[in-house]
N, C-alpha and C positions, 0 to 999 in steps of 0.2 A: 346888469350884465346878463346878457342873454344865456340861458344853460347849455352845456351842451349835450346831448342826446346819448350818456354814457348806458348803455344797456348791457347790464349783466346781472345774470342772476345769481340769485345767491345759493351757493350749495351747500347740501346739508345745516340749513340755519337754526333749524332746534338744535339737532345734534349737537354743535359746536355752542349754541349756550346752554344746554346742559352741561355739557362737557366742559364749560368755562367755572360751573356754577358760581353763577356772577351774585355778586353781594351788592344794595344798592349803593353803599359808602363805599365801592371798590374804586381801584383804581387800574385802569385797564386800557392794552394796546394795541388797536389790529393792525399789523405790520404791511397790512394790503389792501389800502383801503377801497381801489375800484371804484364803483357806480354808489357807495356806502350802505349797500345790502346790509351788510354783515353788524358794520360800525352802528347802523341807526338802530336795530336789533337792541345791541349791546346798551348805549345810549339811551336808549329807552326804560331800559330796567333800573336807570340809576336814579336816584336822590340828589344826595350829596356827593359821589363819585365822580369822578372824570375820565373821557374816554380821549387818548390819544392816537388817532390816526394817520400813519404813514403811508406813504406810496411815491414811487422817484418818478412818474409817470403825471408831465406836468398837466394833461386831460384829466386826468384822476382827481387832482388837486384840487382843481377848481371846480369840479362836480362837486365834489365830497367836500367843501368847501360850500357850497351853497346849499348840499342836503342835510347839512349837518347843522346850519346855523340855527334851523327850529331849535334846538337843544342849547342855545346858548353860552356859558360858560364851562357847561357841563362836557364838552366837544371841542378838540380840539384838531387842526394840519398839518401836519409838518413834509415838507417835498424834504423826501430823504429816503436810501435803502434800508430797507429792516433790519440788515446785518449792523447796523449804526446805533441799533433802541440805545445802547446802552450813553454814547452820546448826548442822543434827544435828551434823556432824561437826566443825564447829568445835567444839559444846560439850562432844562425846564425846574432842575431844583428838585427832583423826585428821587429820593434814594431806594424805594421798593414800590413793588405793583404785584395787583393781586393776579394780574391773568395776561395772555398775550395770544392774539389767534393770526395765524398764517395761512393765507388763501395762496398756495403756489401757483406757477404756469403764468402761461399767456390770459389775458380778458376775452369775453364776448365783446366787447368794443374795439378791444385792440387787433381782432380778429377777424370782424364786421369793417373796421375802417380803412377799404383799399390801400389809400394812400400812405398809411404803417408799414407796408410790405410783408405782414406777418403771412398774409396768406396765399393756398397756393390758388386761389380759385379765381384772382382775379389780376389784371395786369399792373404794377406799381411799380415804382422803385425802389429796387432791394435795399430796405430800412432793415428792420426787426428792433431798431432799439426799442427798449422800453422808458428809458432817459433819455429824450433829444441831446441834453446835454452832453453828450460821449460826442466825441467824433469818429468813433467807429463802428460800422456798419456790416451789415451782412453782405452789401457790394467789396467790402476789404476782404472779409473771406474768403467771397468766391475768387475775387481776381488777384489775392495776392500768397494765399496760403498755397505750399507745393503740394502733391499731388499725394505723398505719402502722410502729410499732416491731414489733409483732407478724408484721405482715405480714413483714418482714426476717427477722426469727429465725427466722418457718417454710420461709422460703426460701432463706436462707442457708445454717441451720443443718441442716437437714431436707431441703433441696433437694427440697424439696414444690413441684409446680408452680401447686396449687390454693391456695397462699398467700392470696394476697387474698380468696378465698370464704370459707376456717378464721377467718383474719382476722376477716372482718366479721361473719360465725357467733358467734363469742365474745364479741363487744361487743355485739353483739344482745339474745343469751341471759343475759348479764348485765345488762345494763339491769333486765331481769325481776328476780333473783333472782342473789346470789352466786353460782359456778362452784365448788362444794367438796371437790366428790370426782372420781376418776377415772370413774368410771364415764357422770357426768354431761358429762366432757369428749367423754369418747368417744362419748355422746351429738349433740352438737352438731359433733361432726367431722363424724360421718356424714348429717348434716342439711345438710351445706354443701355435700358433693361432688355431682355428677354420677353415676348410678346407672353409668356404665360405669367409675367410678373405684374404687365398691364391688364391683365384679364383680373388680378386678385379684386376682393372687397375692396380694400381699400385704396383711397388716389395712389397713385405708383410716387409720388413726389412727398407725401404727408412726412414721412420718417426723415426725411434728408432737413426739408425746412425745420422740423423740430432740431433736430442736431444742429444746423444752424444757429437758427436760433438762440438755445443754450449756450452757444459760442458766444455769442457779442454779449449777449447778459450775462456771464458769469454765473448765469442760471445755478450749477451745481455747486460751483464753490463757494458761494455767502449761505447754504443751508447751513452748515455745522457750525459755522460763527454765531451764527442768528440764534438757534437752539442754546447755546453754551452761554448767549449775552442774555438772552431772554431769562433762561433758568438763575444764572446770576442774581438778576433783580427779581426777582420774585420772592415775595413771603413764602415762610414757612406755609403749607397748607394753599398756596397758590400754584395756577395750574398752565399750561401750555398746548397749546391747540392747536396740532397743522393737519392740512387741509391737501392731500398730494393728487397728481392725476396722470401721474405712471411712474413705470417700475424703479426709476432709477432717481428720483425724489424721495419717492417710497423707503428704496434700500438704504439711502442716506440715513431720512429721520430713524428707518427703524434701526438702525445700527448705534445711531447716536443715544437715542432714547434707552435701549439695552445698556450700554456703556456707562450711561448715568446713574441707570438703577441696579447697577453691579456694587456687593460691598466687597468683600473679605477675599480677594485672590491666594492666601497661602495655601499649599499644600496640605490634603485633608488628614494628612499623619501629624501634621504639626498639635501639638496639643493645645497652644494658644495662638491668637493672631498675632503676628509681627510687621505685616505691610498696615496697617492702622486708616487701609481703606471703608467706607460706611459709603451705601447709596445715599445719592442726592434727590432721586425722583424716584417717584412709587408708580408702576403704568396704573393709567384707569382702566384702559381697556385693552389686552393680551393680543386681543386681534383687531384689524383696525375695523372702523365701524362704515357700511358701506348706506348708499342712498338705497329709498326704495324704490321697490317696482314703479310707485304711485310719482313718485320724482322722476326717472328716469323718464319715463313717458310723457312727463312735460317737458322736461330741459334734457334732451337726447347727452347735452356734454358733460352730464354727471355722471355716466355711465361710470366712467373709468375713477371717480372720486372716490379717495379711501383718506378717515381720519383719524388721529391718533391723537389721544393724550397723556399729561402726565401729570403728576403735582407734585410739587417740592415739601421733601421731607424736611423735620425738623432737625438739627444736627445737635446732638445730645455731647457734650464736653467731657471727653472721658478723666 
């Protein structure tokens, strides 16, 4: 089977296996597996361990799927979302694991491959799945959500502060004629803004497709499942590694991650505890750990990478 030319790199690849501190008899699962940067990494350090890798993105699968077979038994596939681990490994028979690392966002492949629609730079038809398997698409967005849904997700999700112009730009131009490719979105973006908003750094379109985006993937809502199922299955003294590349990824894990490592909420007058809360995870790192100068300068898209980890405490039987 011929490979197919998944290219992405891998970001922050020390950091996230120190940050996994992978044991060779571990047992461990990258939730994203991509171009298997990360997996082969991980893979590499084991023994007797095994690495299970996910990703719903059926390109992924079968790259990661033939970069992975050096590794043998040691390696394994599964086409599935990460908000699922807890599935996979029920039906794989694994009732704990020692580590699990999350690479969020969009791919360098997926972002590189016109015909995905992920991007805005070049003309396709408005996909953004990341599962072909969905039948829904970032073309349903555009031409079906109304104009005040729309306006939310561009400003929620994009923290686009021209929301309501892109908005009303889109229901407009659709009125005329479907909205069907990329190229024609990014058409009507830039028809909406303010010419000092197409002068800024950045593409005047970038923020709208990422809220897109987000939309058809349920991008933000399988982060808290995925943390919650992950931390579940992990040993005592094993650790969770995600991987974010903006703010509101970010504000997720770090919310969830705090919440984990929260014990005793009683009131500080009480003289004993009576809610018989205990953290479940201990941070490794308070602040998230960012790439360096020396990284950024080769792979520009790490710029925005911050990671976070955790490890599961022991829970002590009162």
């Amino acid at each position: 089977m011929e490979e197919i030319v998944f290219s992405h790199k891998s970001v922050l690849l020390n950091e996230c296996l120190d940050g996994l501190a992978i044991k060779p008899d571990g047992i461990y699962v990258d939730g994203t597996a991509g171009g298997a940067g990360h997996s082969s990494a991980i893979a590499s350090r084991l023994t007797t361990g095994k690495l299970i890798a996910l990703d719903q993105d059926e390109d992924a699968v079968r790259t990661a799927t033939q970069r992975l077979s050096v590794f043998g038994d040691r390696a394994m596939v599964v086409r599935e979302n990460f908000c699922r681990v807890g599935d996979v490994l029920r039906s794989l028979g694994i009732s704990a694991i020692d580590g699990m690392l999350l690479d969020l966002g969009v791919s360098s492949y997926q972002l590189d491959t016109a015909e995905r629609g992920f991007s805005y730079m070049a003309d396709a038809p408005l996909d953004m799945r990341m599962d072909i398997r969905s039948g829904f698409s970032a073309r349903d967005v555009v031409n079906t959500y109304d104009e005040n849904k729309l306006k939310n997700i561009i400003f929620d999700y994009g923290e686009e502060k021209f929301a309501p112009r892109i908005a009303r730009g889109i229901v407009t131009a659709r009125n005329e004629a479907p909205i069907e490719t990329t190229g024609q979105l990014v058409n009507v973006i830039k028809k909406a803004l303010p010419a000092a908003a197409l002068a800024g750094p950045h593409h005047p379109a970038k923020r709208t497709f990422q809220a897109i985006r987000i939309e058809v993937n349920h991008e933000l809502d399988v982060i808290e499942p995925a943390i919650r199922s992950a931390v579940a299955v992990l040993k005592p003294g094993g650790r969770v590694a995600i991987i974010t590349f903006h703010s509101l990824e970010d504000r997720v894990t770090k919310q969830v991650f705090a919440d984990l490592a929260q014990g005793c909420t009683c009131p500080r007058d009480l003289p004993v505890c009576v809610c018989g809360r205990r953290p479940v995870v201990e941070l490794v790192n308070r602040k998230p750990i960012l790439p360096s100068d020396g990284e950024t300068a080769e792979n520009p898209r790490a710029r925005s990478a911050k990671l976070r980890v955790a490890e599961k405490l022991k829970q002590i039987t009162p």
